[in-house]
Each structure stands twice: as C-alpha cells, then as structure tokens.
One Martini backbone bead per residue (centre of mass of N, CA, C, O) as a GRO file, in nm:
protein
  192
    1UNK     BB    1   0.096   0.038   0.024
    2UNK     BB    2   0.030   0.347  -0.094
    3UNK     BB    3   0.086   0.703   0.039
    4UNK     BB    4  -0.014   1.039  -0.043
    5UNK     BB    5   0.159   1.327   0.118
    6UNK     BB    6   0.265   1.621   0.248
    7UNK     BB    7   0.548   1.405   0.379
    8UNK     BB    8   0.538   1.221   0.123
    9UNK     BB    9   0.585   0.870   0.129
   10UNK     BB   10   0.406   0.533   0.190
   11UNK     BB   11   0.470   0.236   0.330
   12UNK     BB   12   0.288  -0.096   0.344
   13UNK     BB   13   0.149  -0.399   0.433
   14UNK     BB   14  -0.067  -0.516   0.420
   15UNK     BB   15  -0.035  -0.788   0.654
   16UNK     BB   16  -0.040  -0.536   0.821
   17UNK     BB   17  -0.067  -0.308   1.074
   18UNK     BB   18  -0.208   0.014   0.939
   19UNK     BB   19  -0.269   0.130   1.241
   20UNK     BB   20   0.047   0.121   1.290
   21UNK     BB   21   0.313   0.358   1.247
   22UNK     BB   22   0.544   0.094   1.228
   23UNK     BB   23   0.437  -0.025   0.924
   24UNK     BB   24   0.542   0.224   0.827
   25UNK     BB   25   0.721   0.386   0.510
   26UNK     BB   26   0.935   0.659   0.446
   27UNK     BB   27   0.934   0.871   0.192
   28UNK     BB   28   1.208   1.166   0.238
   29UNK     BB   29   1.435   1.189   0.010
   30UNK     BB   30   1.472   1.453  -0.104
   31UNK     BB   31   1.235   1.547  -0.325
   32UNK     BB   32   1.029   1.375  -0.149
   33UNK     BB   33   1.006   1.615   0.067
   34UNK     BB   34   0.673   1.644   0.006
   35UNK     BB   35   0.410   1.733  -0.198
   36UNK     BB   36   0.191   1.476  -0.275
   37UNK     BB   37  -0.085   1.468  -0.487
   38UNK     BB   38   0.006   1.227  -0.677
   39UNK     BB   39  -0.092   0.859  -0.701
   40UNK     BB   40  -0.001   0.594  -0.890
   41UNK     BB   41  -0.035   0.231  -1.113
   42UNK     BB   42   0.212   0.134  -1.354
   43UNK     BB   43   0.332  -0.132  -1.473
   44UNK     BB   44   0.471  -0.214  -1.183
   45UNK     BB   45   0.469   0.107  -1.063
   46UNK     BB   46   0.485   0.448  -0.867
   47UNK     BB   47   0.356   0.723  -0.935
   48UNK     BB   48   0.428   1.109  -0.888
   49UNK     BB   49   0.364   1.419  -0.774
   50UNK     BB   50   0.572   1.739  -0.809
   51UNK     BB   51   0.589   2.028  -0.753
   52UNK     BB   52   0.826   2.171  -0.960
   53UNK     BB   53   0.952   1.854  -1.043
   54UNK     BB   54   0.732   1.630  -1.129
   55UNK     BB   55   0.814   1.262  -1.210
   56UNK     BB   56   0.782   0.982  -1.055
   57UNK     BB   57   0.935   0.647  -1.032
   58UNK     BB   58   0.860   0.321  -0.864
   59UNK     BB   59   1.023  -0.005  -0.879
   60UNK     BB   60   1.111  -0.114  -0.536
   61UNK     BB   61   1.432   0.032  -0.499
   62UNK     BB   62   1.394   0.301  -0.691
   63UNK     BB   63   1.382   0.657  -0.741
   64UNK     BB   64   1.266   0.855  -1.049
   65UNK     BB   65   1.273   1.040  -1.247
   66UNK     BB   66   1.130   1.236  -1.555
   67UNK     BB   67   1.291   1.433  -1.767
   68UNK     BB   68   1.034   1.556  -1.950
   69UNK     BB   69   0.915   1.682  -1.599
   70UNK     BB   70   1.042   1.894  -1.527
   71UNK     BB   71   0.926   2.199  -1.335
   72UNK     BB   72   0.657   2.060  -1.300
   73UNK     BB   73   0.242   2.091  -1.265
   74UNK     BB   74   0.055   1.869  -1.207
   75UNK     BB   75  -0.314   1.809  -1.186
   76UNK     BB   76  -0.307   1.502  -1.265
   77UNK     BB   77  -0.320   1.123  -1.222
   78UNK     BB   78  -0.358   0.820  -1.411
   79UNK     BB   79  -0.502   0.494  -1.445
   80UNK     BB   80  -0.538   0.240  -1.669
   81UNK     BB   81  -0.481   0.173  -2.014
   82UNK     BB   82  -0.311   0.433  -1.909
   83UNK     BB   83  -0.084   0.690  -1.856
   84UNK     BB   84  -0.207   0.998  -1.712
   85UNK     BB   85  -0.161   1.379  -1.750
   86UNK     BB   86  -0.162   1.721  -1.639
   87UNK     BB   87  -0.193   2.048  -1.719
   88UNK     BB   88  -0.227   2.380  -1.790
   89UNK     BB   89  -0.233   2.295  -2.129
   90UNK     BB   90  -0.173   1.956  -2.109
   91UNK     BB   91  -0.149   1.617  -2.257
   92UNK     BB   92  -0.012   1.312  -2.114
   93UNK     BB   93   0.198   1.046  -2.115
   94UNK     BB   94   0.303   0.706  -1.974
   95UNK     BB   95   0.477   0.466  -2.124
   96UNK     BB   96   0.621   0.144  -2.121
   97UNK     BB   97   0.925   0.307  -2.136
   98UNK     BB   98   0.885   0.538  -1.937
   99UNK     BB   99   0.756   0.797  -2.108
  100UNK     BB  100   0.690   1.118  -2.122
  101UNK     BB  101   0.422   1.272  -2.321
  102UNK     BB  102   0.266   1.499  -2.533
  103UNK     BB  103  -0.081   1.478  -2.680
  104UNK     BB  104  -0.185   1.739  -2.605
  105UNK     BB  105  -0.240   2.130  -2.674
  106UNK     BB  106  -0.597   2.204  -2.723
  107UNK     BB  107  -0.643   2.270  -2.481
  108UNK     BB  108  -0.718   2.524  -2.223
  109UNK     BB  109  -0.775   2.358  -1.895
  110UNK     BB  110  -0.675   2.087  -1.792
  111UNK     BB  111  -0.775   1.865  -1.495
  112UNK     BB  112  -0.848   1.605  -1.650
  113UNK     BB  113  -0.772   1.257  -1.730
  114UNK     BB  114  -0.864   0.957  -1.950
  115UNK     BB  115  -0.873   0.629  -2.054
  116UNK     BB  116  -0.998   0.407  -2.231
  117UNK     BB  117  -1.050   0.095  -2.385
  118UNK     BB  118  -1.038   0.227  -2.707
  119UNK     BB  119  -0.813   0.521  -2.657
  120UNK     BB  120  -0.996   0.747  -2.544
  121UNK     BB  121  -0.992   1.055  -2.443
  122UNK     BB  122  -1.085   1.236  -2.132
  123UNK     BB  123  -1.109   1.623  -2.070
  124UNK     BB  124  -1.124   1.804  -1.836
  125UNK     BB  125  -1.232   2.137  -1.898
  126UNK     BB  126  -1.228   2.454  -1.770
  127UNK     BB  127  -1.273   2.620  -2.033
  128UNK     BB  128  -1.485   2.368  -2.217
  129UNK     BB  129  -1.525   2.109  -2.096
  130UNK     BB  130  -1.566   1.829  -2.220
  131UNK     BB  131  -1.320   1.596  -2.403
  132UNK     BB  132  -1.238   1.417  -2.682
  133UNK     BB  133  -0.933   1.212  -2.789
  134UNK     BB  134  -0.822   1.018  -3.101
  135UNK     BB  135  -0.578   1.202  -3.254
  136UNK     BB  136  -0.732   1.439  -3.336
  137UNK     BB  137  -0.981   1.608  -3.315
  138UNK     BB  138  -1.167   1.759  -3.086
  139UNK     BB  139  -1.474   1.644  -2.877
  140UNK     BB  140  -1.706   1.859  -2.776
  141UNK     BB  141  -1.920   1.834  -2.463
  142UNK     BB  142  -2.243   2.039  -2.398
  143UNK     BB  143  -2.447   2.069  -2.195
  144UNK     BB  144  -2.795   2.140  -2.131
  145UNK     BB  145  -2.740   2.469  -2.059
  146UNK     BB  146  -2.564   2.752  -1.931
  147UNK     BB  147  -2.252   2.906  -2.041
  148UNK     BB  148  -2.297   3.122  -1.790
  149UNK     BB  149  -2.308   3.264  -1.516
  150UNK     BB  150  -2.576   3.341  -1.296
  151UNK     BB  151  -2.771   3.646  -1.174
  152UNK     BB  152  -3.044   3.653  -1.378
  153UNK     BB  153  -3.404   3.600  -1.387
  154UNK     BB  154  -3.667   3.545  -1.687
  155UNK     BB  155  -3.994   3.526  -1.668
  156UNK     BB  156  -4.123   3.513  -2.021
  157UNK     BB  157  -4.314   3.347  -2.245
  158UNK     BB  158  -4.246   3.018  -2.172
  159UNK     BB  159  -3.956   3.174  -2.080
  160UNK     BB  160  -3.574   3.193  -1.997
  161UNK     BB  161  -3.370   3.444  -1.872
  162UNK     BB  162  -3.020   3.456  -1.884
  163UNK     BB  163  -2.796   3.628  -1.692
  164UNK     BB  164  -2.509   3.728  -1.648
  165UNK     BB  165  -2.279   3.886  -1.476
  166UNK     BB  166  -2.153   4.152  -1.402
  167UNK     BB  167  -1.871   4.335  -1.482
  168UNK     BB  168  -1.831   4.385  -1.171
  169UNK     BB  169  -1.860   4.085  -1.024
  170UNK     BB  170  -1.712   3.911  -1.331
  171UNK     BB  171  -1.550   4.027  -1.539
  172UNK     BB  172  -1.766   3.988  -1.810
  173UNK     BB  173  -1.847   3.960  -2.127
  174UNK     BB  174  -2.112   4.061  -2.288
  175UNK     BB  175  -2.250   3.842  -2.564
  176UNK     BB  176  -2.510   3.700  -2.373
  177UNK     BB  177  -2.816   3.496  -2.360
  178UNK     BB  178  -2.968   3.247  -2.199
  179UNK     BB  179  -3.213   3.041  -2.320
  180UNK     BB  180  -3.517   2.877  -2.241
  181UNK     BB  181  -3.715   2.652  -2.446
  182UNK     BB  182  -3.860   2.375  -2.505
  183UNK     BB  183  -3.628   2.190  -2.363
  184UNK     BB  184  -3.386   2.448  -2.457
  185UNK     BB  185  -3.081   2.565  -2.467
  186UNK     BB  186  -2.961   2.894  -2.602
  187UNK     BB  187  -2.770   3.143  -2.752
  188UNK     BB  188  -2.780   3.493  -2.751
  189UNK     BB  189  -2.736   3.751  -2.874
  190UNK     BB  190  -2.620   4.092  -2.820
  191UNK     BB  191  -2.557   4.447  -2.884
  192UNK     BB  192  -2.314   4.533  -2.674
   0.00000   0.00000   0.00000
C-alpha cells in the first residue's frame, strides 16, 4: 500500500497492521521530502507528482525522475488502460517504456483526463468543458445548459432569459444571454 502525503510517500505491507504507524515507511529523501499531489501505479511502478519538480516513478528498490516533466506541476495523474497526466495546457501520457510525452495542447485548461478502453481520452477542460480525443480532433460535449454563470433570471411568454454576472461582479464581457424554451437552452448574441 502506498500513500501520498503532505509530508512525502508512505509504504506498508497489506499483511501489517495498517492503523500501527510503525508498520509504514516514509520516503522522505531529497526531492521526496514534499506535498506528493498525485500518486497512481502502472505497470508495475509508482508515478507521484510534486509541485515544480515533475514525475517520479518508484520500481520497488529507486524512485527516479522522469527527465521530460522535470519543473513541471501536474493536475491530475490517472492510470487505466494508459497513465494519463495534465498540466495547465497539455496532455501527457506515460507509456510502456517509461517515457512521458505530450498527447495533445488543444485544450484550453486541462484539470482531469483518463483513457478509456477504446483508447479515447476524456478531458475535463475548466474551459471548455468535456472533451474527447482519439488523435485527431477534439470532440467538445457541452451539457444542455446555461453557457455562463447566472446572476438574473426572468420568465416572460414561456421563456427563461438568464443574464450572466455583470462586468462588475464577474469581470465577464457580455456576449450573450441563455434563453431556455421548449427544454432546450441556447444562447442569444446581445447588442452590447
């Protein structure tokens, strides 16, 4: 069992008893000595993420750096049919030979990605919304929804008119207005 910690990575054998704090061991040397984020295992190692510092990944006797995310501070760190990383503009992978590459920089804030079984990537993009990508194209789905946060709403003949925060509130340039009708939402340009 492995835990990632404010105070570096802790280790302890299944078999021990876990609720003992004498049965963990604490890897706590030079770069490890930090707030681990992010920790997942792939292919039979240990990927963690530290802030400004990159990927480590631990084969069961050396943790080592990963030289391609060196100063690097990742979002996310996943693992499924691929180990999957973000940062604040890209997607990374780190495939079988241990190596991490950048999959895509098409999104616009990345927080969250996993690869499913087909080998499509899903992207949660605070920017953008949800996000789909087979190497290609992304492929945005956006929920049937308001496009900005709502600060007025008004029902007039049927209608739901939602107003974004104003330019005060939320620093948002108004482009537009989401008009619900008929159970479906869509937006209005404004004259503005």
């Amino acid at each position: 069992v492995y835990l990632a910690t404010g105070k570096g990575v802790y280790k302890a054998s299944r078999q021990s008893n876990l609720l003992d704090y004498k049965s963990w061991t604490r890897f706590d040397m030079d770069d490890l000595n930090a707030n681990i984020r992010h920790i997942t295992t792939y292919n039979n190692r240990v990927y963690i993420t530290i802030d400004n510092k990159g990927v480590f990944t631990y084969d069961g006797s050396i943790w080592q750096p990963l030289p391609s995310t060196a100063a690097k501070t990742f979002t996310s760190l996943t693992a499924g049919t691929g180990c999957i990383l973000t940062d604040s503009i890209s997607v990374w992978q780190i495939d079988n030979q241990n190596t991490a590459t950048t999959l895509t920089t098409n999104t616009s804030a990345p927080v969250y990605a996993i690869q499913d079984a087909d080998n499509v990537l899903w992207i949660a993009d605070a920017g953008k919304g949800l996000a789909a990508w087979a190497g290609g194209t992304l492929q945005y789905y956006n929920p049937n929804g308001p496009q900005l946060p709502a600060s007025r709403l008004v029902f007039h003949n049927n209608t739901l008119y939602c107003a974004p925060a104003s330019v005060e509130d939320e620093k948002i340039t108004l482009t537009g207005i989401d008009v619900f009708e008929q159970g479906s939402w869509r937006m209005e340009p404004t004259l503005l």
